[in-house]
C-alpha positions in Angstrom: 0.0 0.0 0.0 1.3 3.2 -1.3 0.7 5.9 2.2 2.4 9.3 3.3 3.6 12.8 1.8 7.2 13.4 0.8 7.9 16.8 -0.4 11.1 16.7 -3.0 12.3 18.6 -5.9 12.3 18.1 -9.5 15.5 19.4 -11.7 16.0 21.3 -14.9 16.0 18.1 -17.0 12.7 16.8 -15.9 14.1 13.9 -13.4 12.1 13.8 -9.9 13.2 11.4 -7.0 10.7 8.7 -5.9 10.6 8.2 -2.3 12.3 5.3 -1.2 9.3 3.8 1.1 7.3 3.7 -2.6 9.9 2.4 -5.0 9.5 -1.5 -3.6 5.3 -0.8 -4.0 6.1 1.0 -7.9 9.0 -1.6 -8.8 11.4 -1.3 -11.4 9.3 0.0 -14.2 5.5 1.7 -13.8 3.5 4.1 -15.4 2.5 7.9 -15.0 0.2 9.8 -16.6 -2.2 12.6 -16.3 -4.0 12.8 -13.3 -7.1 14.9 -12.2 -7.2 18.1 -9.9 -4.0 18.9 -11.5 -1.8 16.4 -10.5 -0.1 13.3 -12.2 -1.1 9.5 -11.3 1.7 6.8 -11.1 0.5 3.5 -11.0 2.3 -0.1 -10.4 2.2 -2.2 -13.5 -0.4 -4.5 -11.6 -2.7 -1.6 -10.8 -2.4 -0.2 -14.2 -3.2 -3.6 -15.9 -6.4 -3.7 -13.4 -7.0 0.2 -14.6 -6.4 -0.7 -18.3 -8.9 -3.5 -17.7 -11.5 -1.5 -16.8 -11.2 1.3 -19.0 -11.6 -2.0 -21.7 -15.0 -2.0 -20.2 -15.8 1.5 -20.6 -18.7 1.7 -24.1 -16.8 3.0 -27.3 -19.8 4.7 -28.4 -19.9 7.3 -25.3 -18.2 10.3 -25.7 -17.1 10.9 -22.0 -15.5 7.6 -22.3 -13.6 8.3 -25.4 -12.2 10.9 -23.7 -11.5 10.0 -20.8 -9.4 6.9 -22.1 -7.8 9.3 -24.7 -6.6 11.9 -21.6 -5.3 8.8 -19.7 -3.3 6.6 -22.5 -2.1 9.8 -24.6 0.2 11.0 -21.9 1.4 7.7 -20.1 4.7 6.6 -19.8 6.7 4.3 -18.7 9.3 5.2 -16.2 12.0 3.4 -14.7 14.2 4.2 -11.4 18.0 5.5 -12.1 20.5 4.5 -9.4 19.3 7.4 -7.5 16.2 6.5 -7.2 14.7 9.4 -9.8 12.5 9.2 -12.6 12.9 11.4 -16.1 9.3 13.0 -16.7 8.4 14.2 -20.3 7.5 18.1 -20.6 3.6 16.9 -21.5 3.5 15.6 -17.5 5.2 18.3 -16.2 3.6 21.3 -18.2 0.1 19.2 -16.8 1.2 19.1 -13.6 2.6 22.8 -13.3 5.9 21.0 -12.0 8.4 23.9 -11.6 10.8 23.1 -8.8 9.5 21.6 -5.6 6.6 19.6 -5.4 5.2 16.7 -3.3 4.9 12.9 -3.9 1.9 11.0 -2.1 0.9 8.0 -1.9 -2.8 6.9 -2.2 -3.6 3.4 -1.6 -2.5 2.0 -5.4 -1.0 4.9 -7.1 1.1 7.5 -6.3 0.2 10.8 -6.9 2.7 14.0 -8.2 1.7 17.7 -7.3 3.3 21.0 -7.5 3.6 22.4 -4.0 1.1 25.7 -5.0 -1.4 23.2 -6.2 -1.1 20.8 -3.1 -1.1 23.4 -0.7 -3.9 24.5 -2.5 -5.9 21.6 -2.4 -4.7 20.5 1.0 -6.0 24.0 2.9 -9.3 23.5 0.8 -9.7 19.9 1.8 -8.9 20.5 5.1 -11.3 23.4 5.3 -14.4 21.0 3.8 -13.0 17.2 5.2 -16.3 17.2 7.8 -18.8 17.8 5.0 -16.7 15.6 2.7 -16.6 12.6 5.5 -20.3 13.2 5.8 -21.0 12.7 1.6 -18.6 9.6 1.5 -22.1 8.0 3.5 -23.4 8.2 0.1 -20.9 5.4 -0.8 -21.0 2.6 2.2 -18.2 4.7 4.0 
């Protein structure tokens, strides 16, 4: 299980440093793409084959799911760990993510997630502002 907050920084040539706790979880090779809320998704090859599965499911002839597929698939990549323990991120990800120098590296349950420090403070101080009305609608869905 991917868990926790790491804050690191990425350089000039695109290369960001995966946290050591999540690189036996990611393994040698896994995929990042485009995420929502403005971050990027990394995903273990298992978990991606289970998300790749399901998107196989999604109906051809609706739009949202054309899209949605297309967003996903067009930007992933497959990334592999350096000896330092850094991945090499393609201007597409980073220009998505607004990755300019530091940013933060999460884990959340099966994927990782990439965020630019202004857009994860950002989110954080909202969610933590709304997390009682947010715990109260997760009732909706058996939580």
């Amino acid at each position: 299980m991917l868990l926790g907050e790491y804050k690191h920084s990425i350089d000039a040539k695109g290369r960001l440093i995966i946290p050591s706790k999540f690189r036996e979880d990611l393994g040698e090779r896994f995929i990042v793409t485009r995420g929502l809320d403005g971050c990027l998704f990394g995903y273990p090859m298992d978990a991606w084959k289970e998300l790749e599965a399901k998107l196989k499911q999604l109906p051809l002839a609706k739009k949202e799911s054309r899209a949605f597929t297309r967003f996903l698939y067009s930007a992933a990549t497959e990334c592999s760990l350096d000896k330092q323990g850094r991945i090499n991120l393609p201007n597409t990800l980073i220009q998505h993510a607004s990755l300019e120098k530091a940013c933060y590296v999460i884990g959340v349950s099966d994927r990782i997630e990439i965020w630019s420090d202004e857009n994860w403070d950002a989110f954080a101080e909202d969610a933590n502002e709304s997390f009682e009305e947010i715990a109260e609608e997760m009732i909706d869905f058996g939580f």
